[in-house]
Gaussian input, Z-matrix of N, CA and C with variables (Angstrom, degrees):
# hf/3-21g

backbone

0 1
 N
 C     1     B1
 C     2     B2     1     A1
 N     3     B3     2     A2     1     D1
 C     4     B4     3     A3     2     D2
 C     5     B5     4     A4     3     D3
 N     6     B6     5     A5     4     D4
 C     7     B7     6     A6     5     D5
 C     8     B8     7     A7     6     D6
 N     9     B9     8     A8     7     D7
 C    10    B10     9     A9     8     D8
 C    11    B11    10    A10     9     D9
 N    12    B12    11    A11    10    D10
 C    13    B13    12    A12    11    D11
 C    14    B14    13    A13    12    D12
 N    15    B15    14    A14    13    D13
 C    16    B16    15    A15    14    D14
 C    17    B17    16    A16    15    D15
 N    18    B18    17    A17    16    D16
 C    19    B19    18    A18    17    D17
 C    20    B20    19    A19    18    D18
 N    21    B21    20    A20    19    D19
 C    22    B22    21    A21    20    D20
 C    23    B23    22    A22    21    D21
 N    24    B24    23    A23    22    D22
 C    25    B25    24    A24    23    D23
 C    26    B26    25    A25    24    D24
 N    27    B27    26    A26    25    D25
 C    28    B28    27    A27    26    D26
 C    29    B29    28    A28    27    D27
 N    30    B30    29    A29    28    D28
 C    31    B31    30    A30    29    D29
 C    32    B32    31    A31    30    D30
 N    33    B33    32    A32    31    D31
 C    34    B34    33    A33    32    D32
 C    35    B35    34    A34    33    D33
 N    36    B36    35    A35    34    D34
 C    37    B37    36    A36    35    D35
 C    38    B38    37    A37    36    D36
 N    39    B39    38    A38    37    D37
 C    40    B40    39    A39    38    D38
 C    41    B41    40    A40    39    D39
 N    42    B42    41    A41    40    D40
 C    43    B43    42    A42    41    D41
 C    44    B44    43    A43    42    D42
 N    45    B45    44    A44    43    D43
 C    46    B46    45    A45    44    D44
 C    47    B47    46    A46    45    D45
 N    48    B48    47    A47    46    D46
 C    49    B49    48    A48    47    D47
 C    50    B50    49    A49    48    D48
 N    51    B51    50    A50    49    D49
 C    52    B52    51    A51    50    D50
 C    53    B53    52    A52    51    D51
 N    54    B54    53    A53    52    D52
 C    55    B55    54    A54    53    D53
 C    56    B56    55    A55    54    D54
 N    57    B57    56    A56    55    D55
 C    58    B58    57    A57    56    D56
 C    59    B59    58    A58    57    D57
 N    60    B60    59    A59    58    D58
 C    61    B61    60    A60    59    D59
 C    62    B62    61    A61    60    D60
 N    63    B63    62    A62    61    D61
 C    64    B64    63    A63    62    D62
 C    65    B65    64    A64    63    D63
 N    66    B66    65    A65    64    D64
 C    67    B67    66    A66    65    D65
 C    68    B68    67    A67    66    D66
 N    69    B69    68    A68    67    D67
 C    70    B70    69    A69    68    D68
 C    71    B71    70    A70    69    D69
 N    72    B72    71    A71    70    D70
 C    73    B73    72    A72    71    D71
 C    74    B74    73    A73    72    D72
 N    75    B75    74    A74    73    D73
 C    76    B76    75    A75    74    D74
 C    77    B77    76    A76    75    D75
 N    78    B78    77    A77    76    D76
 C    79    B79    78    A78    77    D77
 C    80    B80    79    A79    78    D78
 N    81    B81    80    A80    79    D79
 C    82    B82    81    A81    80    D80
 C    83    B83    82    A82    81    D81
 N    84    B84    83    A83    82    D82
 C    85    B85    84    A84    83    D83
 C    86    B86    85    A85    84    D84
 N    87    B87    86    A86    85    D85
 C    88    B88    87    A87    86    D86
 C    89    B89    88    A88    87    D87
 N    90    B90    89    A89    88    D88
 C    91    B91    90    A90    89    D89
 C    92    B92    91    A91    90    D90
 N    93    B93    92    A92    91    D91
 C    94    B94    93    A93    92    D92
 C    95    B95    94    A94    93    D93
 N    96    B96    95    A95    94    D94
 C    97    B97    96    A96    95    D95
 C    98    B98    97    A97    96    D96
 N    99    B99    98    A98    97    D97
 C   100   B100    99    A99    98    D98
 C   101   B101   100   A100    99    D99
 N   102   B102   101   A101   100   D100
 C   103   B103   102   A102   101   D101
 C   104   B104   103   A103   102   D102
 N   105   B105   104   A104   103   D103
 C   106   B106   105   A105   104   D104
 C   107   B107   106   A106   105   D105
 N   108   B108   107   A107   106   D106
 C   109   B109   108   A108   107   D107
 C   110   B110   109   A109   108   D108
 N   111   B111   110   A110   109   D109
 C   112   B112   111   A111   110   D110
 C   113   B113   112   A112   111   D111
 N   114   B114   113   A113   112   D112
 C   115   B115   114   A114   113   D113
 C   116   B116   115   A115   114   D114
 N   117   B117   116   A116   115   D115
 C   118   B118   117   A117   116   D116
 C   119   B119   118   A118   117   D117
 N   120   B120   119   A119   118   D118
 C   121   B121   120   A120   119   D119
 C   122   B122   121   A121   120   D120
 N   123   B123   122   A122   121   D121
 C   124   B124   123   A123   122   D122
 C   125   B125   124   A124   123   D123
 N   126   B126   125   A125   124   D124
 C   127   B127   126   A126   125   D125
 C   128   B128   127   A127   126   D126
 N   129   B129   128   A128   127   D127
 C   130   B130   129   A129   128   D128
 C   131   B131   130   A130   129   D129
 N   132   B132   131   A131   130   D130
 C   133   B133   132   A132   131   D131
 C   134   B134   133   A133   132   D132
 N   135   B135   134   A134   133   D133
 C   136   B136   135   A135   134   D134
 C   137   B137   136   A136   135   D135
 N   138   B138   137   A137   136   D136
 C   139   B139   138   A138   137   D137
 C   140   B140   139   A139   138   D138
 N   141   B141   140   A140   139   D139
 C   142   B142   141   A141   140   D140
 C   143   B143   142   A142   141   D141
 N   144   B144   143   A143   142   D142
 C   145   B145   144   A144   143   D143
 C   146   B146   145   A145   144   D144
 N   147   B147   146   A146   145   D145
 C   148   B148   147   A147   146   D146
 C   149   B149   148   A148   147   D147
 N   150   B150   149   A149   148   D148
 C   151   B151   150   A150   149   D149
 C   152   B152   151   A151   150   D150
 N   153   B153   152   A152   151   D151
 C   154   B154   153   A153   152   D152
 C   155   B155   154   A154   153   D153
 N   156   B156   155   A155   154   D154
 C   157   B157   156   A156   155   D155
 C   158   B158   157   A157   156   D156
 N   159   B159   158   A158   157   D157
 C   160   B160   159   A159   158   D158
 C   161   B161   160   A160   159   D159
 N   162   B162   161   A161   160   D160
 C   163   B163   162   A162   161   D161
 C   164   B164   163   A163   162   D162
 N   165   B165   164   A164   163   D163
 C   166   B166   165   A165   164   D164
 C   167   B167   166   A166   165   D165
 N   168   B168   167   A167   166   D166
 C   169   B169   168   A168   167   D167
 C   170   B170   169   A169   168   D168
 N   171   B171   170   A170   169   D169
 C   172   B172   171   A171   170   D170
 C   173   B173   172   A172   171   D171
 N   174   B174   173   A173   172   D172
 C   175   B175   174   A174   173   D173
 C   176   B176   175   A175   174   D174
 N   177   B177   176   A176   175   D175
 C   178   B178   177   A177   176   D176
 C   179   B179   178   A178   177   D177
 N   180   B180   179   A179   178   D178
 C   181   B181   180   A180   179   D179
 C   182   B182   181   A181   180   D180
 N   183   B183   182   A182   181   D181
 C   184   B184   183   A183   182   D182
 C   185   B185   184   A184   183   D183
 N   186   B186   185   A185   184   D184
 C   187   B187   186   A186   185   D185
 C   188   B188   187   A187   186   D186
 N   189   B189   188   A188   187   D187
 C   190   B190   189   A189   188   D188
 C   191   B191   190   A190   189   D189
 N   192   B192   191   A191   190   D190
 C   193   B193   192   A192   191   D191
 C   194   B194   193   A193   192   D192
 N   195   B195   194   A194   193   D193
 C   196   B196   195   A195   194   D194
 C   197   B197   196   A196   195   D195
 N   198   B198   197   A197   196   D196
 C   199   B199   198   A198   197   D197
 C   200   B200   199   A199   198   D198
 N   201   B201   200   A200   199   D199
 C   202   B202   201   A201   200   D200
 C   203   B203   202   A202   201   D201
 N   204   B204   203   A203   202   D202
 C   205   B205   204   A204   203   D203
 C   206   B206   205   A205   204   D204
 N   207   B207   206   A206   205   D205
 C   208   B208   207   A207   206   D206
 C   209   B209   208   A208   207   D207
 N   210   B210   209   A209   208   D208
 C   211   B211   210   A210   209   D209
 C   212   B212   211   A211   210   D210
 N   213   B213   212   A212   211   D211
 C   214   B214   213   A213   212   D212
 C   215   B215   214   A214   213   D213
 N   216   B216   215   A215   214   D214
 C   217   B217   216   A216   215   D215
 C   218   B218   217   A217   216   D216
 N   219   B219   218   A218   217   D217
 C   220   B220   219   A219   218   D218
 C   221   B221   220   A220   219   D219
 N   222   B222   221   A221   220   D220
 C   223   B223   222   A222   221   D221
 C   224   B224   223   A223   222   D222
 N   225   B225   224   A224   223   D223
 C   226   B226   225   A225   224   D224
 C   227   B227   226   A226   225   D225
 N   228   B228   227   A227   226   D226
 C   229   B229   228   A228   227   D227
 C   230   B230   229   A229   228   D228
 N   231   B231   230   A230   229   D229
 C   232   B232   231   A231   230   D230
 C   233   B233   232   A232   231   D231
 N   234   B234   233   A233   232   D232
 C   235   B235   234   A234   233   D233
 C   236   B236   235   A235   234   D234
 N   237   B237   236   A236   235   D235
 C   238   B238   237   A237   236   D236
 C   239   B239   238   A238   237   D237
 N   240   B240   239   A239   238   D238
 C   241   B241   240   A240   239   D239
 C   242   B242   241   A241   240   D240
 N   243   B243   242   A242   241   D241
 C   244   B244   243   A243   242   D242
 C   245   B245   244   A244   243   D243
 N   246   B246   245   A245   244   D244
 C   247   B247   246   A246   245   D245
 C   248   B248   247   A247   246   D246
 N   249   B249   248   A248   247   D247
 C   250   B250   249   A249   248   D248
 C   251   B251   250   A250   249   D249
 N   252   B252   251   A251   250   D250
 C   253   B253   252   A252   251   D251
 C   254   B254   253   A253   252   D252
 N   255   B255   254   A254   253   D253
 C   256   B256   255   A255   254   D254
 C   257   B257   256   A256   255   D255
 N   258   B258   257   A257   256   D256
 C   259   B259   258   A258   257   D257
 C   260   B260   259   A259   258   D258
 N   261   B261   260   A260   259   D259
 C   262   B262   261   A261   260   D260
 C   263   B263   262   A262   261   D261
 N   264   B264   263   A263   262   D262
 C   265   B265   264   A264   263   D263
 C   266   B266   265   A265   264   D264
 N   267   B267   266   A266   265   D265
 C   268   B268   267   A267   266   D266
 C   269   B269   268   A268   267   D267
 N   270   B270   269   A269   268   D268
 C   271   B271   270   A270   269   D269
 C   272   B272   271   A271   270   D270
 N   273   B273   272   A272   271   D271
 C   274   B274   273   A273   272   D272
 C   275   B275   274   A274   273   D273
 N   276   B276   275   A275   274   D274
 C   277   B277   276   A276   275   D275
 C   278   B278   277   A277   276   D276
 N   279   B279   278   A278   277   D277
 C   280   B280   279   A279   278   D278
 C   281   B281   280   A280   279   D279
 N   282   B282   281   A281   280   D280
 C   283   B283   282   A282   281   D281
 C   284   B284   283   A283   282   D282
 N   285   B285   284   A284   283   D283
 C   286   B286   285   A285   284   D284
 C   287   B287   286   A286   285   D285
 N   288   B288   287   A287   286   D286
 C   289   B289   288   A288   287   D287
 C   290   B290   289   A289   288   D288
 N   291   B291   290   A290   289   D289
 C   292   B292   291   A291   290   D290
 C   293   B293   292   A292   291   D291

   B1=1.4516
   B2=1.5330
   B3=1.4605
   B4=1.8327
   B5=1.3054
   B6=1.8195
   B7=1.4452
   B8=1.0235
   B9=1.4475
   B10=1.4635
   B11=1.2843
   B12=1.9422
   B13=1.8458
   B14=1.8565
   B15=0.8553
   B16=1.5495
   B17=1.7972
   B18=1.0413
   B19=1.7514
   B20=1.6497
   B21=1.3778
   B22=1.7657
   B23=1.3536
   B24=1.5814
   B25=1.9902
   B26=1.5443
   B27=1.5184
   B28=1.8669
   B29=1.6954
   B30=1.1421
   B31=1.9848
   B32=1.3151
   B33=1.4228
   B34=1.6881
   B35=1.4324
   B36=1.1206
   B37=1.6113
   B38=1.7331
   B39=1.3534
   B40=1.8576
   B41=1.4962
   B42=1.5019
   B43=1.0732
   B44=1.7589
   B45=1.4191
   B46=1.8079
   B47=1.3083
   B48=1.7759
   B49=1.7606
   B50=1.6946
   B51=1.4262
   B52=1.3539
   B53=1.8941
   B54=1.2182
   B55=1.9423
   B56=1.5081
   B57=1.2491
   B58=2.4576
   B59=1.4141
   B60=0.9769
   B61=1.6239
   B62=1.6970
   B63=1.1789
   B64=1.3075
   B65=1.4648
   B66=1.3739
   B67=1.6638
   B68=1.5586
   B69=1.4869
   B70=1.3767
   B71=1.4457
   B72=1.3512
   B73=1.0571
   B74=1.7622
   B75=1.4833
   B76=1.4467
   B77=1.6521
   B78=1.3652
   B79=1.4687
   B80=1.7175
   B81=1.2686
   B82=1.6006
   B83=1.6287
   B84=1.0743
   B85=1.7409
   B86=2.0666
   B87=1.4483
   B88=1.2683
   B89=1.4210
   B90=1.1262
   B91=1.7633
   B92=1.6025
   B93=1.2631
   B94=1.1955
   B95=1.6115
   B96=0.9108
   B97=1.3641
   B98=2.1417
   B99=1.3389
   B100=1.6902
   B101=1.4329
   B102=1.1661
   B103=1.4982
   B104=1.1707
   B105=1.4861
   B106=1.5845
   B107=1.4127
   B108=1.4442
   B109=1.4909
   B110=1.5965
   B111=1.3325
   B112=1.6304
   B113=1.1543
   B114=1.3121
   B115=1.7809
   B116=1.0712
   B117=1.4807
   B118=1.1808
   B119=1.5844
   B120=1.5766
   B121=1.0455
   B122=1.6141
   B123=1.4524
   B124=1.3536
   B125=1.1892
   B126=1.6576
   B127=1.5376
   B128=1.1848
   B129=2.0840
   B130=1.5063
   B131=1.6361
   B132=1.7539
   B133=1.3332
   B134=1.6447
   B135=1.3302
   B136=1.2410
   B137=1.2047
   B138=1.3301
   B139=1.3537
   B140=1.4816
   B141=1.0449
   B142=1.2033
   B143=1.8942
   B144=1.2527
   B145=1.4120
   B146=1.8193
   B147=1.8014
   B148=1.5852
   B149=1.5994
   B150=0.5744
   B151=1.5469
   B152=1.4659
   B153=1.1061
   B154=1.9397
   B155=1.1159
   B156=1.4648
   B157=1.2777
   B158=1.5763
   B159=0.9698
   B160=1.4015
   B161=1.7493
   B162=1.3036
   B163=1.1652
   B164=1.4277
   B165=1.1187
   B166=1.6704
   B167=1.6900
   B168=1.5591
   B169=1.2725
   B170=1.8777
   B171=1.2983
   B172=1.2896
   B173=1.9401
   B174=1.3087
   B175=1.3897
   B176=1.9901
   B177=1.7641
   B178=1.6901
   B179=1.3470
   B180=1.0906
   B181=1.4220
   B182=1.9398
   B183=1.6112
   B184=1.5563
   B185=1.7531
   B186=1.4078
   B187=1.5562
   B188=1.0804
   B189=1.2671
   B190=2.0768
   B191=1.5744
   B192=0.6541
   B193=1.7341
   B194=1.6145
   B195=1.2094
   B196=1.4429
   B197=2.0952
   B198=1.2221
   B199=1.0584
   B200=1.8837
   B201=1.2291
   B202=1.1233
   B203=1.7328
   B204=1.7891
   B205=1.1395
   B206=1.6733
   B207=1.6279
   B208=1.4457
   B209=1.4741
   B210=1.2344
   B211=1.9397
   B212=1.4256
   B213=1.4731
   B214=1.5832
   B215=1.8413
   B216=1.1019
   B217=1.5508
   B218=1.5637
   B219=1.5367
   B220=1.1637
   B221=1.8108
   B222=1.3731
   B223=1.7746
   B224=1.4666
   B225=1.1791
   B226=1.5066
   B227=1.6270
   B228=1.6559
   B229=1.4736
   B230=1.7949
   B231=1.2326
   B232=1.8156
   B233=1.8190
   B234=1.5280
   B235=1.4099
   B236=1.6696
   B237=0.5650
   B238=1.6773
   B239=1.8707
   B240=1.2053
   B241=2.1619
   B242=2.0342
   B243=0.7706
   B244=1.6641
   B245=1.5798
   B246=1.1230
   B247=1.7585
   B248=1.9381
   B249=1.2265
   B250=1.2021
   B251=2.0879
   B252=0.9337
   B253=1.3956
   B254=1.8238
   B255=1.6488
   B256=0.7551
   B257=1.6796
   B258=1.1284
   B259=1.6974
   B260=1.2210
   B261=1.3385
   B262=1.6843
   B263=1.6030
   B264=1.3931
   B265=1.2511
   B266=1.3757
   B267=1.6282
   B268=1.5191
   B269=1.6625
   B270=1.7018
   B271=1.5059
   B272=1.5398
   B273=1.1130
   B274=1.5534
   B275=1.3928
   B276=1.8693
   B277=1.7178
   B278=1.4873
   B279=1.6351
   B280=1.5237
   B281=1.6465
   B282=1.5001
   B283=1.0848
   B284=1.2967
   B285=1.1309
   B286=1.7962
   B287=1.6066
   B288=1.4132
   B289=1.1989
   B290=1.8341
   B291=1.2712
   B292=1.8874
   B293=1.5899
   A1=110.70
   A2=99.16
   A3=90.30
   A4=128.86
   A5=98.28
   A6=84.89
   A7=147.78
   A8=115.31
   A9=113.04
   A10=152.54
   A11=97.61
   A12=109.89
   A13=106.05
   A14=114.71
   A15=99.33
   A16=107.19
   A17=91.65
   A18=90.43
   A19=101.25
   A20=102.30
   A21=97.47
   A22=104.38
   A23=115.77
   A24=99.43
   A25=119.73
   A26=99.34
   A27=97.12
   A28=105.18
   A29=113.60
   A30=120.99
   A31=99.78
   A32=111.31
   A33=120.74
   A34=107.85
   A35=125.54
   A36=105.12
   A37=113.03
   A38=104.24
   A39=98.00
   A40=113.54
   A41=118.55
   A42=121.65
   A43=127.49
   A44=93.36
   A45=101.90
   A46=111.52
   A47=98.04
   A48=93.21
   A49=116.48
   A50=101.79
   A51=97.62
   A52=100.61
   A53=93.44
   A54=112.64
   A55=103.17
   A56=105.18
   A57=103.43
   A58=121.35
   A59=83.38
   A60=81.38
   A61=105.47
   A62=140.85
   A63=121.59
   A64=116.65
   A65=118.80
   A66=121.06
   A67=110.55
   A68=120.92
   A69=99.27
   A70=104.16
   A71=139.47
   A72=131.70
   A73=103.53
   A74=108.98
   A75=91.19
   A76=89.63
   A77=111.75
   A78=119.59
   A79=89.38
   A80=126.40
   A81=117.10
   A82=99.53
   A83=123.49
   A84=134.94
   A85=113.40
   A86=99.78
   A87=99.71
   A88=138.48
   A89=134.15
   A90=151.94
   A91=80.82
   A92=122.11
   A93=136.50
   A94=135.33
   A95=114.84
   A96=104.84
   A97=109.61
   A98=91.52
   A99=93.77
   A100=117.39
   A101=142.33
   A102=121.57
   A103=154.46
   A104=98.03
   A105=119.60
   A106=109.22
   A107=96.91
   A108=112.57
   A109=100.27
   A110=122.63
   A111=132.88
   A112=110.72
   A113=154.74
   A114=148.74
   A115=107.64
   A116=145.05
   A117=116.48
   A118=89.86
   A119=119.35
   A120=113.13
   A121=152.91
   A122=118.99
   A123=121.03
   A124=94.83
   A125=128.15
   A126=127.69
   A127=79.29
   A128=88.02
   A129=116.87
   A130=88.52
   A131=100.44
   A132=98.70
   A133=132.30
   A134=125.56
   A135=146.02
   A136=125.92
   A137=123.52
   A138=116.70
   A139=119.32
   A140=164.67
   A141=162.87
   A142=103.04
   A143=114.89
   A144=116.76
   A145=107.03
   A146=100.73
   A147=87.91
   A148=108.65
   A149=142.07
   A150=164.75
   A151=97.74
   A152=119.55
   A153=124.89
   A154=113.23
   A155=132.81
   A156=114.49
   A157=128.82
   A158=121.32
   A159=128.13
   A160=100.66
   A161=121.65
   A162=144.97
   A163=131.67
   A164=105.98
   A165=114.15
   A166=105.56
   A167=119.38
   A168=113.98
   A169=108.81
   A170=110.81
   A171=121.27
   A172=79.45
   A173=108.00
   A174=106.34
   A175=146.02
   A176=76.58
   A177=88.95
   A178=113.65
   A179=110.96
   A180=121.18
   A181=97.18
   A182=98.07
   A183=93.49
   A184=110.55
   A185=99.47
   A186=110.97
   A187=100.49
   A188=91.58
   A189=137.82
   A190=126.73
   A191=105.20
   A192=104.67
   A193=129.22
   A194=131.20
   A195=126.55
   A196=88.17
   A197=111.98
   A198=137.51
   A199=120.87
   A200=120.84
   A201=130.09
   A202=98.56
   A203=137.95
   A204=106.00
   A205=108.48
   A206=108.86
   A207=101.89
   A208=120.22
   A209=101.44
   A210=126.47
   A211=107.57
   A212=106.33
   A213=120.77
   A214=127.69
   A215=100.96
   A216=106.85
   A217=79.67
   A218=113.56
   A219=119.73
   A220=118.41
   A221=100.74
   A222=103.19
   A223=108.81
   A224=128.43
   A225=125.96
   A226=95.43
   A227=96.07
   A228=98.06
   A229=124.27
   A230=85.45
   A231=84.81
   A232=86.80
   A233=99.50
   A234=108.89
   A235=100.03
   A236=113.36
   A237=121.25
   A238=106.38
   A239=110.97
   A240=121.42
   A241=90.84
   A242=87.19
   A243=104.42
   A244=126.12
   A245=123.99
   A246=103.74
   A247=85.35
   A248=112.87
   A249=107.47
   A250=90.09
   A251=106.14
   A252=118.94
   A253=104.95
   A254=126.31
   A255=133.61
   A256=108.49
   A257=108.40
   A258=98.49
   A259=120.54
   A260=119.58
   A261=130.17
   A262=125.34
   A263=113.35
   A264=107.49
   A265=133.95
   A266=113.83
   A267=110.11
   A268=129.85
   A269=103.77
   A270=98.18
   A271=143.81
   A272=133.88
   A273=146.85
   A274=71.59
   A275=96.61
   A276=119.91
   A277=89.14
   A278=97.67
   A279=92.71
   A280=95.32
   A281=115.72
   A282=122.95
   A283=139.49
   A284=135.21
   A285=144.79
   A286=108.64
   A287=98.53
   A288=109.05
   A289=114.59
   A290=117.05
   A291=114.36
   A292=92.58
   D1=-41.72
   D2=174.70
   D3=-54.71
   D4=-46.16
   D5=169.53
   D6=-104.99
   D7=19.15
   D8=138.23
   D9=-63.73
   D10=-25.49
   D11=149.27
   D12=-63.39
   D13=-12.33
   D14=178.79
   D15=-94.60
   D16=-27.87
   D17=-165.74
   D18=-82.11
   D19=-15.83
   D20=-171.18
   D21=-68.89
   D22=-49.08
   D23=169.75
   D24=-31.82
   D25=-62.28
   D26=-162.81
   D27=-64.06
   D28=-51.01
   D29=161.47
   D30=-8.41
   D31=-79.16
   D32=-178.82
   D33=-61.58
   D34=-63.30
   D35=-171.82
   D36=-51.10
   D37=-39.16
   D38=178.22
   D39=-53.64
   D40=-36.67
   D41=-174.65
   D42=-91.29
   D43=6.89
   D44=164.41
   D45=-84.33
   D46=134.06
   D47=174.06
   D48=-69.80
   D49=173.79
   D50=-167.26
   D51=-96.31
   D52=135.87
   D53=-179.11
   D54=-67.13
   D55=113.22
   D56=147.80
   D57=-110.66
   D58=135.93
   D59=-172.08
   D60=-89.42
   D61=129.44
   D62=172.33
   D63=-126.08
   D64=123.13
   D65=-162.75
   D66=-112.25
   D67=122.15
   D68=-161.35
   D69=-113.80
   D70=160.74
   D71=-139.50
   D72=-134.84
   D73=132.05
   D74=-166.04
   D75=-105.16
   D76=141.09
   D77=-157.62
   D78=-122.87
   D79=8.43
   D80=-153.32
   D81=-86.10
   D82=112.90
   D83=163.72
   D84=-6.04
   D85=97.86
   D86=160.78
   D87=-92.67
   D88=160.78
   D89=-142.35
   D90=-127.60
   D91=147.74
   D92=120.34
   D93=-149.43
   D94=163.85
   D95=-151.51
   D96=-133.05
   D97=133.15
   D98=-169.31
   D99=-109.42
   D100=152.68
   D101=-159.90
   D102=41.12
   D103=49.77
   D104=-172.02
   D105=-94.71
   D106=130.28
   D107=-173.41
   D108=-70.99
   D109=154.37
   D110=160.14
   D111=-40.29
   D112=125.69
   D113=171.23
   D114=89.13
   D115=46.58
   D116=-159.89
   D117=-146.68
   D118=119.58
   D119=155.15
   D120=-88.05
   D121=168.34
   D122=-168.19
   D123=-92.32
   D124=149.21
   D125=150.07
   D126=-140.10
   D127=149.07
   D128=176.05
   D129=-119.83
   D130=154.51
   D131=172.72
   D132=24.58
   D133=41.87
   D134=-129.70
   D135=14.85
   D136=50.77
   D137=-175.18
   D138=-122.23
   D139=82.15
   D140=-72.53
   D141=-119.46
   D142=124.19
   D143=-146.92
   D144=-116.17
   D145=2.04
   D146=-174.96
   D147=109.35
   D148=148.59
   D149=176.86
   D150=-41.39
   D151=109.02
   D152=169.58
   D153=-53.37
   D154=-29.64
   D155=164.02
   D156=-69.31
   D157=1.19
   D158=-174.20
   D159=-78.55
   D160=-41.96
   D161=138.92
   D162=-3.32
   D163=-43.92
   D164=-138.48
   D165=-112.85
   D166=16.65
   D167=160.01
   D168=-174.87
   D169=-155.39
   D170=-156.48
   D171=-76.49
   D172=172.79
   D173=-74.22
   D174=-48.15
   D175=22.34
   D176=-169.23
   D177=-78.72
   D178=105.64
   D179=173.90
   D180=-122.39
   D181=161.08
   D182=162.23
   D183=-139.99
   D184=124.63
   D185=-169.12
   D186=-92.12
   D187=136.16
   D188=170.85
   D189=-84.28
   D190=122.60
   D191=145.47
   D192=-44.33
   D193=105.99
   D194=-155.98
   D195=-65.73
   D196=144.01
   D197=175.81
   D198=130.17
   D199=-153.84
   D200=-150.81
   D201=-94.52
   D202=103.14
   D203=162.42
   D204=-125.19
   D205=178.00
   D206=155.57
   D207=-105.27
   D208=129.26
   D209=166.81
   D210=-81.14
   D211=114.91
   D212=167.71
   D213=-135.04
   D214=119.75
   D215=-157.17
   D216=-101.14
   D217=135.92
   D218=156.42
   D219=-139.65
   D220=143.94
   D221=-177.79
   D222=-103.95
   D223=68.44
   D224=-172.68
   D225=106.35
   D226=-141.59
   D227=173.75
   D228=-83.21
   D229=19.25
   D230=-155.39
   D231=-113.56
   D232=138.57
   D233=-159.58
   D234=-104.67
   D235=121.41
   D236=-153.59
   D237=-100.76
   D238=-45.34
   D239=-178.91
   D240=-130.90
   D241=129.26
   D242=146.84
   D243=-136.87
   D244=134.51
   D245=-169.27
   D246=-161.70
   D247=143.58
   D248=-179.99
   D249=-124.02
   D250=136.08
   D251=-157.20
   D252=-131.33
   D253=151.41
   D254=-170.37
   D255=-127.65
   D256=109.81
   D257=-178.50
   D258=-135.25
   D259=124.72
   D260=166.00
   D261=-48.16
   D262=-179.46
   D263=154.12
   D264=-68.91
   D265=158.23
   D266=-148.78
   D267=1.36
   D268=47.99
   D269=145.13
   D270=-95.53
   D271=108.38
   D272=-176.51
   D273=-56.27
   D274=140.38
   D275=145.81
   D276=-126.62
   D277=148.48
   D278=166.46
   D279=-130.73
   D280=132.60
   D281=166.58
   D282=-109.71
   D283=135.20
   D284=-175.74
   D285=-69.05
   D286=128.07
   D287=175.81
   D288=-103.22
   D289=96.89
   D290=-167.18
   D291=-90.80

């Protein structure tokens, strides 16, 4: 009897499947952006992206598609950054907003 209360632990441990853990990694090209005025929006590739400050620090980044786009910060009608930028996988650009 004893040792079958002893053997029943290892029984069960032989018979657990074995755990993987798999962590996947997002490598896609981040934007960030420094000196953003109050009101001021982001457009990517002309497309209007949300408030530039959302942007403009930990954890605000805004992910890309690795290739060629244009970044345009505008405060009203007045176009404030334009920069057309080229980015790989997991490369951070960080850009100035004057």
């Amino acid at each position: 009897m004893r040792t079958a209360v002893l053997a029943l632990p290892l029984l069960l441990i032989c018979c657990a499947d074995p755990v993987t853990v798999t962590r996947a990694v997002d490598d896609r090209p981040r934007i960030l952006l420094q000196g953003v005025p109050e009101g001021a929006v982001l457009f990517l590739d002309g497309k209007p992206m949300g408030s530039a400050s959302a942007y403009a620090g930990n954890p605000g980044v805004l992910l890309v598609e690795p290739g060629t786009h244009l970044v345009e910060v505008r405060l009203g009608e007045t176009l404030l950054m334009s920069s057309k930028v080229f980015l790989g996988g997991g490369e951070q650009r960080t850009l100035a907003v004057r």
